[in-house]
N, C-alpha and C positions, 0 to 999 in steps of 0.2 A: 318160295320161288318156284315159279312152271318150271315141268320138265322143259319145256323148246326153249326158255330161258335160261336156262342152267347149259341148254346143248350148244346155247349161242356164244356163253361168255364163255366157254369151253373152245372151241372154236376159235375165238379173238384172240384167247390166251395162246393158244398152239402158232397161231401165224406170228404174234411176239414175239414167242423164244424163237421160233425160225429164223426172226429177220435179227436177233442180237447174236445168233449163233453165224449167223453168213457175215454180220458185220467183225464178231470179232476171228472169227476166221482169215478175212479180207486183212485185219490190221494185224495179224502172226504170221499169215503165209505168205501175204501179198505184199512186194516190195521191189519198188522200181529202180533198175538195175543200167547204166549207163555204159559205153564203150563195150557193146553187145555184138555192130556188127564189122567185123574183121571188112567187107566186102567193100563200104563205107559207098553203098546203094547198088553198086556194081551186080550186073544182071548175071546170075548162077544157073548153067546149064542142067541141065536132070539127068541126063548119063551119068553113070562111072564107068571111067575110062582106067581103072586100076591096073587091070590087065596090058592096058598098053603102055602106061606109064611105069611098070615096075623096071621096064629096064634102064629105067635111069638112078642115078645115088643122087639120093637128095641131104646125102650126109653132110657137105657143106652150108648149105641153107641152115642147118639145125646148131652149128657149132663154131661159127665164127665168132669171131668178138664183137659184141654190138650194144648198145647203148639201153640194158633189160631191167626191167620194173616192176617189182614183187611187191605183193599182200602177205600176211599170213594173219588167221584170228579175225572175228570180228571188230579188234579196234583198231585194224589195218596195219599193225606191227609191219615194221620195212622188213622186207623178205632180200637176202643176197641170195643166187641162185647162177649158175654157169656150170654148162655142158662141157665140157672141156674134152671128151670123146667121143665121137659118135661113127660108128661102121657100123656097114652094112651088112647084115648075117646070108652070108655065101650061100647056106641052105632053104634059106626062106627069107627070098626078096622083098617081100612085106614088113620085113622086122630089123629094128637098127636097134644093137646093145649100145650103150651108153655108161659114160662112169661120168661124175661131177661132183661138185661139191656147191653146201647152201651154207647161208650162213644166217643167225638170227641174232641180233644185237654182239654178244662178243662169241657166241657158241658157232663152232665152223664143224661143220660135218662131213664125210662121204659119204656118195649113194652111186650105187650102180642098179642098174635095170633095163628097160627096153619100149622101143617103139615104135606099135604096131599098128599099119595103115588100114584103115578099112574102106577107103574112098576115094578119089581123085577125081576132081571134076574141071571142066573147063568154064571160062567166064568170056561173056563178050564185054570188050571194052570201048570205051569211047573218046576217056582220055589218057596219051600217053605224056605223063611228064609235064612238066612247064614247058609252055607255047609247042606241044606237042614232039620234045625233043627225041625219046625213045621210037616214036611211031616208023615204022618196019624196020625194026630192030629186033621183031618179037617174030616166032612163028604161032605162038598162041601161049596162051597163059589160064591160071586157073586155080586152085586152090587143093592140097590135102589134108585130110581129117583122119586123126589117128588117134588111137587111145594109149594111154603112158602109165607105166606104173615103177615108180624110184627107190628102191630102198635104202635107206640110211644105215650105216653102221651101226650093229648093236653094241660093239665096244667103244661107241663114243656117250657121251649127253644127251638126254631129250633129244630122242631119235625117234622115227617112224616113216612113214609111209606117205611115197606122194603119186598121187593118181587123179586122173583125170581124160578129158579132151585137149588134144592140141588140133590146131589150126594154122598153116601157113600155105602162105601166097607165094606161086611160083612163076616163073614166063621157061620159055623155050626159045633160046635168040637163034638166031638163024645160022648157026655153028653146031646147032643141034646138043649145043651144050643147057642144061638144069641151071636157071640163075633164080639166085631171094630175089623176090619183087619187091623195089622199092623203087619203083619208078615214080610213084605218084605219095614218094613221102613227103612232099612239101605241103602236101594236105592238111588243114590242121587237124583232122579225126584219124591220121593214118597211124595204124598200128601194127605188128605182122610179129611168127610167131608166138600165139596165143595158146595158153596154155590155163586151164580153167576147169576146177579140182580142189581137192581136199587133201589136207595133211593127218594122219593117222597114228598116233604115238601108240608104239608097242604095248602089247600083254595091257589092254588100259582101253577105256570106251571113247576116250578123250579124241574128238574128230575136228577142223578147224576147217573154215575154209580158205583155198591159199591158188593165187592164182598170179601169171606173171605174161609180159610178153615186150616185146622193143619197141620202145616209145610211149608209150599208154600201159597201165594196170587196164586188162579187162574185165568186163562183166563185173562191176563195183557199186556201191550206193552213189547216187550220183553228187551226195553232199562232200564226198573225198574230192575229189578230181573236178577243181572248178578253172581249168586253162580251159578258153576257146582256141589261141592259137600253139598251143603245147602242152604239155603236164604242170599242172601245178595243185599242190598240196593246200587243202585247206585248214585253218588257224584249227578247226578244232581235233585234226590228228597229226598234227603238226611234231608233239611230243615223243610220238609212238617212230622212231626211227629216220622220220624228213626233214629235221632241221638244218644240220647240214650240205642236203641236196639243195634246201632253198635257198638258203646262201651263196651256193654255188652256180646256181642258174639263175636266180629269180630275183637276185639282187642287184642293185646299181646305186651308186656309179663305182667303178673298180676299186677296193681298199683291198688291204694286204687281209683282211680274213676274207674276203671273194678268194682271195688268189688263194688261200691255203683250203677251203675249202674245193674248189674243182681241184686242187692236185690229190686230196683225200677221193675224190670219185671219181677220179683218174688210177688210182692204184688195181693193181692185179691182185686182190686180196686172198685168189683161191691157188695163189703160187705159194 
């Protein structure tokens, strides 16, 4: 064989492995990911207005009781997960301790930790509510982004660490009171809330990813979560913790297991 032949197949060989190394790259790292965006197209201003908004407590928005929807794992293990405290840290307005409890199939945990804003921005909107009911009810609205990190009991069970991004949506009504935005949750993509992160078990490499928020799991493989007009679990993680939420919502016509099921996802588990 010529040298410029040998240089040529040389050559073909190298763009080969290139293009099987980009491809199986694409199919390990690359993975398309649904109920991404909290905004649901809503126009995001580029200021942070942190400074002007810390003097509000947004500790309500973060700890009411609201209708929350947890992952944990890649085979979407049903996550239970509730704030049950949340103040504002007197010394640094940016930071809210927190104590709650998770729960993962029968194992119930405490965690206490904190959460720390790094952002606050304003959005313009266009729709307020069904047939515009909210509209100048608001002095303006917008979103914060904060980072969170949970700690679990070490004297409990399969414990560890939760951290991540949260994300939630606020308005400013014209009482110049801090209100959760859910103005526009008749949306069928509205989500709020969002919280989007990993779980970290102690002294141990074992990392998971575990993400939660009101109304919708975010940031998810998009073959879980097949509702267009609400959450719905699909047949094939159905096993993994959902069965009785489906029952519970997603069943008809009313028999006495609908009814004992929403009273199970009606209970305060973390009392």
């Amino acid at each position: 064989m010529k040298i410029n032949d040998r240089k040529l197949k040389y050559s073909k060989m190298k763009k080969l492995i290139a293009v099987i190394l980009v491809l199986n790259t694409t199919v390990l790292f690359s993975q398309d990911l649904c109920h991404t965006d909290i905004l649901n197209g809503e126009k995001l201003k580029s200021q942070n207005l942190i400074e002007q908004f810390l003097q509000y407590d947004f500790s309500d928005l973060l700890s009411q009781e609201r209708h929350t929807l947890g992952i944990i794992g890649d085979n979407y293990q049903r996550l239970y997960i509730k704030l049950i405290h949340v103040v504002k840290n007197e010394n640094a307005p940016n930071e809210y301790i927190v104590y709650g409890r998770s729960k993962v199939k029968n194992n119930l945990c405490d965690f206490l930790g904190k959460i720390t804003i790094e952002k606050i921005q304003e959005t313009d909107r266009e729709k307020f509510g069904v047939d515009n009911i909210y509209e100048g009810k608001s002095k303006t609205q917008g979103i914060l982004i904060a980072r969170y990190e949970f700690f679990e009991s070490k004297m409990q069970k399969h414990t560890g660490v939760f951290s991540g991004v949260l994300k939630t949506k606020w308005y400013l009504d014209t009482k110049d009171k801090m209100q959760y935005d859910d103005m526009n949750k008749h949306s069928d993509a509205y989500f709020n809330n969002s919280f989007v992160g990993t779980w970290t078990m102690y002294d141990s490499d074992v990392k998971k990813v575990c993400n939660w928020a009101d109304c919708r799991v975010p940031s998810v493989k998009c073959d879980f979560d097949l509702g267009a007009g609400g959450f719905y679990v699909s047949d094939k993680y159905l096993k993994n913790g959902w069965i009785n939420y489906m029952q519970a919502f997603n069943t008809s016509p009313e028999t006495e297991i609908v009814e004992k099921a929403r009273q199970k996802e009606e209970e305060q588990w973390w009392k």
